[in-house]
C-alpha positions in Angstrom: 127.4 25.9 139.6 124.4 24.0 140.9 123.0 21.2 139.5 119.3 21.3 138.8 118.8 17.9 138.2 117.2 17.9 135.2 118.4 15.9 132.3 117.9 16.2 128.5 117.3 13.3 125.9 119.9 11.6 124.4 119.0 13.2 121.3 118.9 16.6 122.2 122.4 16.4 123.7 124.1 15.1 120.5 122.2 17.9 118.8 124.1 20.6 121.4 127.3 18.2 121.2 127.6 18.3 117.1 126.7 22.1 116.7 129.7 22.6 119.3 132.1 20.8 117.3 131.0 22.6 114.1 130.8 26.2 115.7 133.7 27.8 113.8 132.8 26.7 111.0 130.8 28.2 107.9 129.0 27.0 104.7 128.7 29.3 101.8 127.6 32.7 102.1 128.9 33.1 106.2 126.4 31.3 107.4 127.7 29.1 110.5 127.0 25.7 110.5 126.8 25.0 114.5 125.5 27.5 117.0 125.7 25.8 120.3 124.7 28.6 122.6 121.0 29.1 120.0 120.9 24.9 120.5 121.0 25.2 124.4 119.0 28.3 124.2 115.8 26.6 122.7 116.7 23.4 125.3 116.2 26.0 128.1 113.4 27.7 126.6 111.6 24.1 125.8 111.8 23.2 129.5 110.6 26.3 131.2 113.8 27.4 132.8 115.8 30.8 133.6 117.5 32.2 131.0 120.6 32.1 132.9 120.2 28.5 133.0 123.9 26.8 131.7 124.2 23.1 130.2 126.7 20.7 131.4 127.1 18.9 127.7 128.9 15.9 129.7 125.9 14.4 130.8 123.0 17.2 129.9 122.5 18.5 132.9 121.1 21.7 133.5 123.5 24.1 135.6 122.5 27.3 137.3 124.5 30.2 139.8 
């Protein structure tokens, strides 16, 4: 993987980090309550990047082929 370089906030991390340690899990009705790959999905989408565009939730770094 190659680093892009480009960083998310703080805030947007803990957003990916929390919906990955609720993905499993659903409220009432089968709705899931964390959806990491929709979170980092909107990240990429919000900064103009390729859609193959991974996320290193470590440090929120964008990661690419």
């Amino acid at each position: 993987m190659k680093r892009l370089g480009i960083f998310v906030t703080e805030d947007e991390r803990s957003i990916v980090e929390t919906a990955q340690k609720c993905s499993g899990m659903f409220l009432s009705g089968g709705m899931p309550m964390g959806d990491p790959q929709t979170e980092v999905a909107q990240l990429v989408k919000k900064y103009e990047l390729p859609e193959d565009t991974g996320f290193d939730l470590s440090n929120g770094e964008f990661c690419t082929r």
